[in-house]
MMTF fields as JSON, N, C-alpha, C and O atoms, coordinates in Angstrom:
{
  "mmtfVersion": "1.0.0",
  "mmtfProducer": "UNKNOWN",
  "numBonds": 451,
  "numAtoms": 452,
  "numGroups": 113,
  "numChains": 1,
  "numModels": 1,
  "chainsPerModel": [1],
  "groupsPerChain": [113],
  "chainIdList": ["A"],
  "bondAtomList": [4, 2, 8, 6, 12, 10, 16, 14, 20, 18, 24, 22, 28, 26, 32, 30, 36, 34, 40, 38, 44, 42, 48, 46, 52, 50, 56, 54, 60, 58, 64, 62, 68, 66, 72, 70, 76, 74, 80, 78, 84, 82, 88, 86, 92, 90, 96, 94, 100, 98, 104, 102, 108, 106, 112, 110, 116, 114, 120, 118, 124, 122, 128, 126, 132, 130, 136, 134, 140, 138, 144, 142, 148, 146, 152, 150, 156, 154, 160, 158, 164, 162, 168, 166, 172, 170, 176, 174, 180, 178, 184, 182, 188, 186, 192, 190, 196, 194, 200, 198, 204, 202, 208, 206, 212, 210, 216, 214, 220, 218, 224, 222, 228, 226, 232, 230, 236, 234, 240, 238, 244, 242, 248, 246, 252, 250, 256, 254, 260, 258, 264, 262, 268, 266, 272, 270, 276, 274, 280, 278, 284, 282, 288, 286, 292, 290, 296, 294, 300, 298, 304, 302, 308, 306, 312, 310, 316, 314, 320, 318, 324, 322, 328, 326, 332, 330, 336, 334, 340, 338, 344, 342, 348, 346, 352, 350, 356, 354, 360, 358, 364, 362, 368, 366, 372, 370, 376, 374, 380, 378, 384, 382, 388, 386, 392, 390, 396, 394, 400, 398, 404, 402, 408, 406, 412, 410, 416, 414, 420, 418, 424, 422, 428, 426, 432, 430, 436, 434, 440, 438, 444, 442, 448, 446],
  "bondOrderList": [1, 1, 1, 1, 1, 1, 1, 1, 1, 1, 1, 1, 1, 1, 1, 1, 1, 1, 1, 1, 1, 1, 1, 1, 1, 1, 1, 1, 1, 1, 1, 1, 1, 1, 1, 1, 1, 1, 1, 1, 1, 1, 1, 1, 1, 1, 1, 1, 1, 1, 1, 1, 1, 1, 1, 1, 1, 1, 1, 1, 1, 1, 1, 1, 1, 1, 1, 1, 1, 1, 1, 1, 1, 1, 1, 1, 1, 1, 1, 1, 1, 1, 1, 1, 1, 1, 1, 1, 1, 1, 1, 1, 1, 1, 1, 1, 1, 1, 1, 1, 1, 1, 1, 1, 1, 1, 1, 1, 1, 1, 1, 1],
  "groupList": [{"groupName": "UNK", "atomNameList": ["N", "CA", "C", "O"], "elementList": ["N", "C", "C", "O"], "formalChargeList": [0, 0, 0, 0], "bondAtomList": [1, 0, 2, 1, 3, 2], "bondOrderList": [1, 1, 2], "singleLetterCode": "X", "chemCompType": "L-PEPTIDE LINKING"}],
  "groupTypeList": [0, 0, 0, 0, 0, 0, 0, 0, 0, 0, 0, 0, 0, 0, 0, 0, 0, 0, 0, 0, 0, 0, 0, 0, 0, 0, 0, 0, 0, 0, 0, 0, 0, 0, 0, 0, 0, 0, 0, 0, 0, 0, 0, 0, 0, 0, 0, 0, 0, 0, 0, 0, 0, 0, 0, 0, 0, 0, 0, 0, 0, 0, 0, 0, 0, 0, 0, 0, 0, 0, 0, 0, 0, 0, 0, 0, 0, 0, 0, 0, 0, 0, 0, 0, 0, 0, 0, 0, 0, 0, 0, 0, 0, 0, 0, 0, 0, 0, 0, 0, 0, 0, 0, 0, 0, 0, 0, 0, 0, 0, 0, 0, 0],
  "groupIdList": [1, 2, 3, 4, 5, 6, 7, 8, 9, 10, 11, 12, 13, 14, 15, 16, 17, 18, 19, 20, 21, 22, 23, 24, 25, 26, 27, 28, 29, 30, 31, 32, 33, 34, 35, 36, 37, 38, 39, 40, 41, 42, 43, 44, 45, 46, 47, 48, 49, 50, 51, 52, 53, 54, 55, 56, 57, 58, 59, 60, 61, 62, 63, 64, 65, 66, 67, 68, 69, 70, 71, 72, 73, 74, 75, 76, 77, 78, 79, 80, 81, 82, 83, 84, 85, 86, 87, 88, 89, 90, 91, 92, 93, 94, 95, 96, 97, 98, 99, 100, 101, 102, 103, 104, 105, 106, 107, 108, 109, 110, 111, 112, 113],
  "secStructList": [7, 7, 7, 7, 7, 7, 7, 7, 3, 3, 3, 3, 3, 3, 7, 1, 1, 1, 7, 2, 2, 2, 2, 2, 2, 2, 2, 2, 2, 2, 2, 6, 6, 6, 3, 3, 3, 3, 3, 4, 4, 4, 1, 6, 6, 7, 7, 6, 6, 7, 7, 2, 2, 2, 2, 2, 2, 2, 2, 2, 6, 6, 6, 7, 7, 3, 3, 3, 3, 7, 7, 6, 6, 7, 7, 7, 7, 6, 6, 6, 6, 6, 6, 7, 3, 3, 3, 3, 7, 7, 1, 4, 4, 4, 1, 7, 1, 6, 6, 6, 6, 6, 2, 2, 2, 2, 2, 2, 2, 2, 2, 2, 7],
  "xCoordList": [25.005, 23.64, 23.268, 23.923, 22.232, 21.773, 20.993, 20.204, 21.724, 21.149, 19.356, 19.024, 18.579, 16.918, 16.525, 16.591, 16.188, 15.191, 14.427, 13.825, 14.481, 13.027, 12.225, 12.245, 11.479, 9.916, 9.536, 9.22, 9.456, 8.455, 6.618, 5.915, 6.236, 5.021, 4.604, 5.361, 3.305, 3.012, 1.776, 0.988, 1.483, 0.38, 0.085, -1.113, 0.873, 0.569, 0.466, 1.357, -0.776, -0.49, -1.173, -2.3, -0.033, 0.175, -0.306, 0.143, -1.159, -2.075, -0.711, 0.498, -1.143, -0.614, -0.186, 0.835, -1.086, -1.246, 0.337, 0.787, 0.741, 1.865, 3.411, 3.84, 3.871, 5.311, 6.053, 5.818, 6.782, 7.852, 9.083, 9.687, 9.371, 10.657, 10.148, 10.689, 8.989, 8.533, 8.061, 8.169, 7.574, 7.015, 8.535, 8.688, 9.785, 10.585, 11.364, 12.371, 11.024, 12.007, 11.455, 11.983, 9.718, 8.959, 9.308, 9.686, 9.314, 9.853, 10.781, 10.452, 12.256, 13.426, 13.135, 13.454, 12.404, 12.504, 11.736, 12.084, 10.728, 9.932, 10.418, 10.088, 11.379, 11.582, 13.084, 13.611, 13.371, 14.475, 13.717, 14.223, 12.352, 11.834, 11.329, 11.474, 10.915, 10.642, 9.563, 9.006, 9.208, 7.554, 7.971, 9.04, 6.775, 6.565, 5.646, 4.622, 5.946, 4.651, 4.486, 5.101, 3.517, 3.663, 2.401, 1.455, 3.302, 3.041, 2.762, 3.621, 1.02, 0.049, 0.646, 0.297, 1.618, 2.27, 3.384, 3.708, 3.77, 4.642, 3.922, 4.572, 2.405, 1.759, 0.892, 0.769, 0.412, -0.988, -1.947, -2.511, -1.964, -2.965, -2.536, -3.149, -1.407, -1.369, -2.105, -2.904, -1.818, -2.963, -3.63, -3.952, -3.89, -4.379, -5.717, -6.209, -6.626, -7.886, -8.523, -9.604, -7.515, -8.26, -9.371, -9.513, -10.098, -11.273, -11.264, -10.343, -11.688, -10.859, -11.659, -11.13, -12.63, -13.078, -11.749, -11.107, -11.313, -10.372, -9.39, -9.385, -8.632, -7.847, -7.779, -6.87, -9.117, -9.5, -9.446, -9.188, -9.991, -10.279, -8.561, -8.332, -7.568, -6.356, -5.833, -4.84, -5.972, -5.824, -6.18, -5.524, -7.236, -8.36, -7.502, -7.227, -7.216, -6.695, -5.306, -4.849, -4.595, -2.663, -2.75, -1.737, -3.966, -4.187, -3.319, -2.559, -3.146, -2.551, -4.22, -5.167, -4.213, -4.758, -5.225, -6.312, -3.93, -4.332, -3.805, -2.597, -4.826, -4.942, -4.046, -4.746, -2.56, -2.291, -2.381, -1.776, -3.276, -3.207, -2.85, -2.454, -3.245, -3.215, -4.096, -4.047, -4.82, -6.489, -7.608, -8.069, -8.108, -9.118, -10.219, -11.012, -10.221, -11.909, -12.174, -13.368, -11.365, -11.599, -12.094, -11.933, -13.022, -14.106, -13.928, -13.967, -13.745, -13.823, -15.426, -16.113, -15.959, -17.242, -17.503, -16.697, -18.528, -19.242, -19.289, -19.553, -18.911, -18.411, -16.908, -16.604, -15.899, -14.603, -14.347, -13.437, -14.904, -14.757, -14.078, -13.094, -14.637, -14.508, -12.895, -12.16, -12.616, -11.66, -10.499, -9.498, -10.504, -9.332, -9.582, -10.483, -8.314, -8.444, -8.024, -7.479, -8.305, -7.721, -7.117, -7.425, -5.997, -5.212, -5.205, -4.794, -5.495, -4.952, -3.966, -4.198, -2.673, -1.618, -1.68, -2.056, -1.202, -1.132, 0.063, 1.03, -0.179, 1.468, 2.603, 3.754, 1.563, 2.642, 3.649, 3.544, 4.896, 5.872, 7.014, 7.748, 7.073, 7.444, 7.273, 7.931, 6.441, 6.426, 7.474, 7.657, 7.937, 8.737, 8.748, 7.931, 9.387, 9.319, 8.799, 7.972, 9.562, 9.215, 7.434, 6.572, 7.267, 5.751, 4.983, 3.762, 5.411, 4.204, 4.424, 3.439, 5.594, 5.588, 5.312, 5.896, 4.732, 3.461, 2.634, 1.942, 2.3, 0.752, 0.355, -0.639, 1.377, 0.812, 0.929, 0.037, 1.694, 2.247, 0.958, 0.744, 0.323, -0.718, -2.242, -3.241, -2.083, -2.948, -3.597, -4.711, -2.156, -1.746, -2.463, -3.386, -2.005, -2.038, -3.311, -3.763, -4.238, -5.793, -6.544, -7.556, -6.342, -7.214, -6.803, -7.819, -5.674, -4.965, -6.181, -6.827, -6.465, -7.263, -8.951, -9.879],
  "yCoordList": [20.471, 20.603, 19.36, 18.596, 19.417, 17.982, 18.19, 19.056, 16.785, 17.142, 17.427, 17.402, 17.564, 17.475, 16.145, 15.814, 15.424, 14.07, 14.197, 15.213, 13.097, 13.599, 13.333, 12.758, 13.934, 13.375, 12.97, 13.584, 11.393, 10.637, 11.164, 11.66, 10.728, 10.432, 9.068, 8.103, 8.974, 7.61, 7.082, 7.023, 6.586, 6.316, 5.307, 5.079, 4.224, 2.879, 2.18, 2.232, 1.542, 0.789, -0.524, -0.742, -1.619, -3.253, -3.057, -2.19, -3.901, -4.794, -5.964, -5.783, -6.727, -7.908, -9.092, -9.779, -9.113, -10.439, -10.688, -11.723, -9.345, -9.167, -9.503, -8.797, -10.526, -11.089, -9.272, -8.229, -9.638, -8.734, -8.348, -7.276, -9.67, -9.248, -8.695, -7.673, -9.296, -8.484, -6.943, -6.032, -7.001, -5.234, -4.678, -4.024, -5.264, -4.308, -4.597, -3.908, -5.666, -5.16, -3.874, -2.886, -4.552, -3.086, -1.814, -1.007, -1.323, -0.45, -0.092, 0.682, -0.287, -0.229, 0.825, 1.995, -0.191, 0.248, 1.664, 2.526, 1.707, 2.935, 4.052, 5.183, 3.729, 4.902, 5.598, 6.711, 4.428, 5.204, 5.975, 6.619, 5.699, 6.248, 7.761, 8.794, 7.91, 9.015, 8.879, 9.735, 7.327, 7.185, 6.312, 5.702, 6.206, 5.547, 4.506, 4.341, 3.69, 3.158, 2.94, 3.568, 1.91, 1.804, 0.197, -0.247, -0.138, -1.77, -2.038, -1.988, -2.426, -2.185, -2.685, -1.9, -3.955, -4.406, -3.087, -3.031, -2.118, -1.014, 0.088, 0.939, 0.343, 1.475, 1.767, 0.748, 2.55, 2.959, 2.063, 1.986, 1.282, 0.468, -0.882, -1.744, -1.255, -2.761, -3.208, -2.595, -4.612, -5.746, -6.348, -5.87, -7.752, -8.531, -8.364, -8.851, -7.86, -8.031, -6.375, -5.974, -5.589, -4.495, -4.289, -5.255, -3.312, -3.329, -3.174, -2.37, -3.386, -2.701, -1.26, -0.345, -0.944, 0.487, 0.992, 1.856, 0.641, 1.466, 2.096, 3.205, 0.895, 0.927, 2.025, 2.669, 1.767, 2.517, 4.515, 5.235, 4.653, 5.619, 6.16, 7.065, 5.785, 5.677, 5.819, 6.529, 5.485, 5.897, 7.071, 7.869, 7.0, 8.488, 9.881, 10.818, 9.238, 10.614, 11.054, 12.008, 10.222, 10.332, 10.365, 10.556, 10.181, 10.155, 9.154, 9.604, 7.834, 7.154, 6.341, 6.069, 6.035, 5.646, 4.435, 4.085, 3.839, 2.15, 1.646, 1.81, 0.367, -0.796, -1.947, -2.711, -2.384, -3.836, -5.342, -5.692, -6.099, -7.143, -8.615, -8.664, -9.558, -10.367, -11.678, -12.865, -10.965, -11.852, -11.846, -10.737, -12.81, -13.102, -12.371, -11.731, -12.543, -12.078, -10.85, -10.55, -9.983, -8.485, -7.861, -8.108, -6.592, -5.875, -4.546, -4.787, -3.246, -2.087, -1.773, -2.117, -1.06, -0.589, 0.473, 1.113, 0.399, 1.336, 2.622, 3.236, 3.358, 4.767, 4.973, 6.16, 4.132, 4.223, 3.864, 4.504, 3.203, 2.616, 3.595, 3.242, 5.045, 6.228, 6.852, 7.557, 6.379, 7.234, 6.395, 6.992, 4.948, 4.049, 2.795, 2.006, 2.681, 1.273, 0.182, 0.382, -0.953, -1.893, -2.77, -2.751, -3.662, -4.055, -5.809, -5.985, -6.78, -7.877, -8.646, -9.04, -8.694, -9.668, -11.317, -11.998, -11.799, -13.224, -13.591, -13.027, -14.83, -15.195, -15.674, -16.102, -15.342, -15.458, -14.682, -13.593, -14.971, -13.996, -14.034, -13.06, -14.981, -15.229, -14.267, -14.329, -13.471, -12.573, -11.039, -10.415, -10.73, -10.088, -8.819, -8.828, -8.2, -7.002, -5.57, -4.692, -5.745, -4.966, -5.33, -4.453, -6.298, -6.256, -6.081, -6.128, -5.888, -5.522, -3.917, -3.201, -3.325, -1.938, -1.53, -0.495, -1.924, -1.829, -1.686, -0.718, -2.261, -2.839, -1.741, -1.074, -1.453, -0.085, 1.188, 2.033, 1.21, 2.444, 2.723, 3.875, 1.582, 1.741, 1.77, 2.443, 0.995, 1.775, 3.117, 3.522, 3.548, 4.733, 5.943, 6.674, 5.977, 6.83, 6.262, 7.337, 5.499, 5.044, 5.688, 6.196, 5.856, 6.821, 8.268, 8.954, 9.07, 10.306, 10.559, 11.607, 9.442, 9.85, 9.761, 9.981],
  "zCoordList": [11.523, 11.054, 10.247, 9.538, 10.536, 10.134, 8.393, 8.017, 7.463, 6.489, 6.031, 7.216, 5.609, 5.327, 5.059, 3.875, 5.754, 5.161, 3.98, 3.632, 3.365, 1.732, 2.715, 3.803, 2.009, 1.87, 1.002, -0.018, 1.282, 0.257, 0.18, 1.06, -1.525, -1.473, -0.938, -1.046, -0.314, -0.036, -0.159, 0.785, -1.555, -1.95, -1.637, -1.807, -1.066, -0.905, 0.618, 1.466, 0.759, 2.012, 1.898, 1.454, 2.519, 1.734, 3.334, 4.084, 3.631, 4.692, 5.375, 5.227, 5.86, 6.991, 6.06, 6.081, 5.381, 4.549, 3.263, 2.771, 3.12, 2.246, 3.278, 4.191, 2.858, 3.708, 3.653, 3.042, 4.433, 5.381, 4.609, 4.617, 3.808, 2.678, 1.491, 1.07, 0.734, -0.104, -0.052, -0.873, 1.059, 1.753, 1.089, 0.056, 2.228, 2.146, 0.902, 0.744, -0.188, -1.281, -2.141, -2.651, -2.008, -2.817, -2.193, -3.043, -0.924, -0.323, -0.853, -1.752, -0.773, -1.321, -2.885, -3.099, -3.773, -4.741, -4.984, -5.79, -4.195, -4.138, -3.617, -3.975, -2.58, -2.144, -3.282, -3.254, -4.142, -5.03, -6.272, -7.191, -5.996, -7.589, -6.614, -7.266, -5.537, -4.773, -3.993, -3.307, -4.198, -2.879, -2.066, -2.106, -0.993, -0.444, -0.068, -0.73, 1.066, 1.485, 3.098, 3.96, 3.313, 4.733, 4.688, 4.037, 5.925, 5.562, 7.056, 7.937, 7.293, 8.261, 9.592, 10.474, 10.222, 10.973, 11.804, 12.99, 10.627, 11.254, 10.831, 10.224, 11.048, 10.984, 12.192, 12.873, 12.563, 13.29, 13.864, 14.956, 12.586, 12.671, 12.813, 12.185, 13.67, 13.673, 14.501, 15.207, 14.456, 15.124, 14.148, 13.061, 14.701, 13.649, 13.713, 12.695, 14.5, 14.604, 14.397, 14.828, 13.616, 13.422, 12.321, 11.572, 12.116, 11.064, 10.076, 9.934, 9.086, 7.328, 7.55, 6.92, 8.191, 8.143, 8.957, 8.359, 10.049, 11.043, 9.664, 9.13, 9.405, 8.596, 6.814, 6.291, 6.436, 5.92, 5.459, 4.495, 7.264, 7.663, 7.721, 6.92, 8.423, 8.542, 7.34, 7.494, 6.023, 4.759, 4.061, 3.392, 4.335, 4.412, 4.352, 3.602, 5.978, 6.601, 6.535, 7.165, 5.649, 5.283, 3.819, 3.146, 3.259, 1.576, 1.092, 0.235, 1.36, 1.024, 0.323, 1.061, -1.534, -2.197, -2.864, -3.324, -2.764, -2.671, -2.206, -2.04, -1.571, -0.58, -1.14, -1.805, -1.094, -1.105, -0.372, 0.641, -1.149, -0.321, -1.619, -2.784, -0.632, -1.042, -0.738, -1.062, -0.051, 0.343, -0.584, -0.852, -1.098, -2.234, -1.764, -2.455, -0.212, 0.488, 0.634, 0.618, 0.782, 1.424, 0.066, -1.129, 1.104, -0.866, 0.542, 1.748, -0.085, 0.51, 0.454, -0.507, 1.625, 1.439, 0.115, -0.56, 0.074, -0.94, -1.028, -2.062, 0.592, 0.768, 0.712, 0.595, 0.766, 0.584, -1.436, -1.961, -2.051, -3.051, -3.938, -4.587, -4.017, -5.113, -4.579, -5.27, -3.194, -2.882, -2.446, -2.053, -2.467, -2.226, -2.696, -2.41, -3.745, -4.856, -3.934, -2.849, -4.42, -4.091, -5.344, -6.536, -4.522, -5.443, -5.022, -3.875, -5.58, -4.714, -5.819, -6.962, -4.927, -5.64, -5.604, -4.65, -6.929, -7.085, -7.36, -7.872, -6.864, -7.311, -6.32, -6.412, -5.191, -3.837, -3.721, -4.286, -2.988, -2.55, -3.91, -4.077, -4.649, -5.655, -6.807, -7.845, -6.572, -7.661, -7.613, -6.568, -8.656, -9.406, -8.115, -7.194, -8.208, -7.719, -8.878, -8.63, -10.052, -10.909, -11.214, -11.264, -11.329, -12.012, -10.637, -10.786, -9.325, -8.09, -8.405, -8.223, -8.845, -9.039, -10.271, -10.593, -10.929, -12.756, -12.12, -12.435, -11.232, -11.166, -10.483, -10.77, -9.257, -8.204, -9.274, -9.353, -9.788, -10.392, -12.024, -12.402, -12.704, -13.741, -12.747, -13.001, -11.784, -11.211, -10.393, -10.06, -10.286, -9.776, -10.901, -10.542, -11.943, -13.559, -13.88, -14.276, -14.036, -14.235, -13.358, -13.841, -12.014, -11.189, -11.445, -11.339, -11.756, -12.036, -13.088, -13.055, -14.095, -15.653, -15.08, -15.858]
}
């Protein structure tokens, strides 16, 4: 018999624009605190030419709450705004692992309030 898989929470979904090792070190660490994420290249929604509404909507509907990127340009519409944050990282790939998981995690507890 096979043991039970967790189930992660998965509040987070990091876009294209976030490198592949960083996805998966933040990954790593999330899934030891008990979440998850999902990182748009190995989701539903890959392809480079998909819509931020597609994508969006795709969030919507798995309740996954905030958007990681790392593009200066992208702004969520005005009907998604109340119901999915966005986050954009600086710093390049170079940045910490612990302080990309502050940042998701205080923004996480600011929308909770």
């Amino acid at each position: 018999m096979k043991r039970p898989r967790k189930k992660y929470k998965t509040p987070f979904f990091f876009d294209r624009t976030v490198p592949r090792d960083l996805y998966f070190k933040v990954q790593r660490r999330l899934n030891l605190l008990g979440y998850g994420a999902v990182w748009q290249p190995r989701s539903a929604v890959k392809g480079k030419d998909r819509d931020l509404r597609e994508i969006l909507d795709y969030c919507q509907a798995r309740g996954i709450r905030i958007l990681v990127t790392f593009s200066k340009h992208l702004e969520i519409p005005r009907e998604y705004s109340d119901k999915i944050k966005l986050i954009r990282l600086k710093g390049g790939r170079h940045k910490t692992v612990n302080k990309i998981i502050s940042l998701l995690f205080n923004e996480l507890r600011r929308e909770k309030n």
